[in-house]
C-alpha positions, 0 to 999 in steps of 0.5 A: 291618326288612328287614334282619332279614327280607330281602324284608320291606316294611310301608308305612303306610296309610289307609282307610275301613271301614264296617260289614259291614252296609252296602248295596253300593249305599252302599259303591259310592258311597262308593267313587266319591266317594272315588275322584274326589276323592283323583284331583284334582290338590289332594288329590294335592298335599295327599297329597305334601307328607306324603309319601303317595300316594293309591290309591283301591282298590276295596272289594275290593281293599281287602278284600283288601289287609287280608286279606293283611296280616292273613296277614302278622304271625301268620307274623312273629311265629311265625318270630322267635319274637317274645313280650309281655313 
């Protein structure tokens, strides 16, 4: 891709949603548990052997990082002109 697009760069990821809804106090949990455990040496190596490293964002970085990357394709897709066929 990035050489179609110079400075393109798409990693996969992985996250926990919940629905828009949910108490801040429970995301705050979710989000401490969460944290703790994708930060012990067992998960990190479970993470490694299938090539991912873990990040283990807050909510709102989280948020943000989608927010950005849903900003992201509309703007590919106009600039390559791309169509459904």
């Amino acid at each position: 891709m990035a050489e179609t697009l110079p400075g393109f760069e798409n990693i996969g990821w992985f996250g926990l949603m919940a629905p828009a809804a949910t108490p801040k106090d429970v995301l705050d949990k979710v989000y401490r548990d969460t944290a703790k455990i994708l930060d012990t040496t067992e998960m990190r190596a479970r993470f490694y052997v299938l090539g991912m490293v873990p990040v283990g964002n807050t909510p709102a970085q989280f948020a943000d990082a989608i927010r950005e990357e849903s900003a992201l394709w509309p703007k590919v897709v106009r600039e390559r002109k791309i169509a459904v066929n």
